[in-house]
Every structure is written in C-alpha cells, then in structure tokens.
C-alpha positions in Angstrom: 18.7 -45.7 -8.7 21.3 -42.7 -9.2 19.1 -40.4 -7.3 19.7 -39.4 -4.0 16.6 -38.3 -2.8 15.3 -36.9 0.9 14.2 -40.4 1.7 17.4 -42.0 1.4 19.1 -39.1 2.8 17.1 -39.4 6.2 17.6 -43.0 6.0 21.1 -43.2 6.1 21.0 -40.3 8.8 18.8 -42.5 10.9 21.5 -45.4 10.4 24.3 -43.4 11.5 22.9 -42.3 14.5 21.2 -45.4 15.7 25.0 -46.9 15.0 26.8 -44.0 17.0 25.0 -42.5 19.1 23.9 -39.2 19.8 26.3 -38.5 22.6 29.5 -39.3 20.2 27.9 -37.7 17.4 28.1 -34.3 19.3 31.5 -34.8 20.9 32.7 -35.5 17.0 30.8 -31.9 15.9 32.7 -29.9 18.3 35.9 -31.7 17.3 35.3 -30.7 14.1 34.2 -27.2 14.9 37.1 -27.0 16.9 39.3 -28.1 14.4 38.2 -25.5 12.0 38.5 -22.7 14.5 41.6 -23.5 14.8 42.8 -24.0 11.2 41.1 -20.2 10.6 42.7 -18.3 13.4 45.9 -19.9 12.1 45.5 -19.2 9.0 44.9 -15.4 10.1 48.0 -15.3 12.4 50.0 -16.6 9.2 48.5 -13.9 6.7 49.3 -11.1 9.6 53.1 -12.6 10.2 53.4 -12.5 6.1 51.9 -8.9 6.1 54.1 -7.7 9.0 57.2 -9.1 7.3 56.1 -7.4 3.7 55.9 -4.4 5.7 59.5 -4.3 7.2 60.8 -5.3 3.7 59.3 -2.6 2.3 60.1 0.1 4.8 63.9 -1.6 4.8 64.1 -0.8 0.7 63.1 2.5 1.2 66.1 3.5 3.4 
C-alpha cells in the first residue's frame, strides 16, 4: 500500500482536475511560471548589484 504507482498517480490527477477545472488549472501554471521568472531574474539583478559593488571595493583598495 506504500507504493505509489502510475495508477494512482493518474487517479489523483483525474481528481484534481475534475475538482478544479481545467481553466483554473492553467491560470494557476502561469502564476507559478510567473512567479519563478520572477524570483530568477531577481535573483540575477541581486548577484549583478553584489558583483558591481565587489568591483568598486576592489578598485577603491587599490587607490
């Protein structure tokens, strides 16, 4: 009973769509596709703030 197999996989994927819908199933995958789009480009626009500020420091010390 520990198993998860294919069966019960496609099972419970038939549940939750029959309980949500299709319609608010896709609005919820581009939230979340959204959401991590947005999470990586600000993660990118920290890492190149921290980058540009290692860079003045170090051009600063060598003055």
């Amino acid at each position: 009973m520990g198993e998860i197999s294919i069966t019960k996989l496609l099972v419970v994927g038939a549940l939750i769509v029959l309980l949500f819908g299709t319609k608010k199933l896709r609005t919820l995958g581009g939230d979340l596709g959204a959401a991590i789009k947005g999470f990586k480009k600000a993660m990118n626009d920290d890492d190149a703030a921290a980058k540009a500020t290692a860079d003045s420091e170090r051009l600063s010390h060598k003055e």
